[in-house]
LOMAR-905677 format. One line per 10 residues: their letters; for each residue z, x, y of C-alpha. Coordinates in pm, 1 decimal. Layout:
LOMAR-905677
A> Z X Y | ...
end
This chain:
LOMAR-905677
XXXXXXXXXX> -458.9 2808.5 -6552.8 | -185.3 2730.5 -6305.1 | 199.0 2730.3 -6344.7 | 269.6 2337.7 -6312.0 | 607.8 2285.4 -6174.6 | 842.0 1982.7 -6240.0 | 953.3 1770.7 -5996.4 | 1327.2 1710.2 -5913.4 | 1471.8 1365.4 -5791.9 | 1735.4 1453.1 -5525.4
XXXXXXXXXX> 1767.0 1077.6 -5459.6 | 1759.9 944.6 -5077.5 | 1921.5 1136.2 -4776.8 | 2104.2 895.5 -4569.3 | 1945.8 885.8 -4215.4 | 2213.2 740.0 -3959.2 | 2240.1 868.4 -3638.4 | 2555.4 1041.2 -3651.4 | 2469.5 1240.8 -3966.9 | 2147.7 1384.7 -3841.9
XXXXXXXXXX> 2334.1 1489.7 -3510.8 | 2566.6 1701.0 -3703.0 | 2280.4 1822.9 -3910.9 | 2090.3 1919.2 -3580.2 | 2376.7 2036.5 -3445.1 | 2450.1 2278.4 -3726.5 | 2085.3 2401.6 -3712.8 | 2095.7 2519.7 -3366.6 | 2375.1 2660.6 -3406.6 | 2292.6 2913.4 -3767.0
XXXXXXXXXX> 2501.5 2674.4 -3970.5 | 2260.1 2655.5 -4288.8 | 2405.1 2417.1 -4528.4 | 2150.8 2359.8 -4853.5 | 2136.6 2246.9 -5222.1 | 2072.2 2493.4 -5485.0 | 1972.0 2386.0 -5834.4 | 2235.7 2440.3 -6116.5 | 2038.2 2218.5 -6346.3 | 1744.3 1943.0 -6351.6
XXXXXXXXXX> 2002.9 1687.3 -6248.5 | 2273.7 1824.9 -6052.5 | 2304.7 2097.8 -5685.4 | 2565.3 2317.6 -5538.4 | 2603.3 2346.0 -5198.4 | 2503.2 2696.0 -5026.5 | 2702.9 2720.3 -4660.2 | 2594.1 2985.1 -4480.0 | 2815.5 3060.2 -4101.2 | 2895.6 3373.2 -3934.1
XXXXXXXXXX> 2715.3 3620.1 -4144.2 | 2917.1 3492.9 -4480.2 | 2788.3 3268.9 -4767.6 | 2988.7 3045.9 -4945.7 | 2895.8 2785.2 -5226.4 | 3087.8 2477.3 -5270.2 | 3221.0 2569.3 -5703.3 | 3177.9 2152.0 -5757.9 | 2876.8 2015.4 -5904.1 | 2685.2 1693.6 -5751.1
XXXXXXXXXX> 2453.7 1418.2 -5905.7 | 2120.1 1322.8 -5665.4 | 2288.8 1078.5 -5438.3 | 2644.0 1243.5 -5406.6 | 2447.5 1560.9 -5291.2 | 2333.5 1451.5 -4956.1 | 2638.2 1278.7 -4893.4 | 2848.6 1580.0 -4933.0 | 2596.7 1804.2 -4715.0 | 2607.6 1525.4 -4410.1
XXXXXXXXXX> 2997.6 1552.9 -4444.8 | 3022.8 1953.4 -4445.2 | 2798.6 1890.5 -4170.0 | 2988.9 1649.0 -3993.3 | 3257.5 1856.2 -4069.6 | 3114.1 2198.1 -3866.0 | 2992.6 1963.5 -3588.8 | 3374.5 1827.4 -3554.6 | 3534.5 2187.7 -3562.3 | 3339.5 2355.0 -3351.0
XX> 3126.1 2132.5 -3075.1 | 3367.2 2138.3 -2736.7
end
């Protein structure tokens, strides 16, 4: 018998144009910004930049996640595209 896993509802990523140019941005240029689970309900965020790993210590529901990650990205694509 197989291990059946459970399926998480990380609600809808929001898909303008500007977010998913920072997120492409940030890709290219080894910015890794991800969820990780801290329960069936709720993420962290996981930024990895420069060699260093840092997780956002705040906690966020399956809608605010995405919105947070586009703004971190945003964020990185701001500080650091000339």
């Amino acid at each position: 018998m197989g291990v059946t896993k459970k399926k998480f509802d990380m609600g809808v990523a929001p898909h303008d144009e500007e977010s998913l140019e920072a997120w492409r941005w940030c890709i290219r240029n080894n910015i890794k910004i991800y969820p990780t689970c801290a329960s069936e309900k709720s993420w962290w965020l996981s930024i990895e930049n420069k060699g260093k790993t840092h997780k956002d210590p705040n906690v966020y529901g399956k809608n605010e996640i995405w919105d947070k990650l586009y703004e971190y990205c945003k964020y990185y694509f701001n500080k650091y595209n000339n």
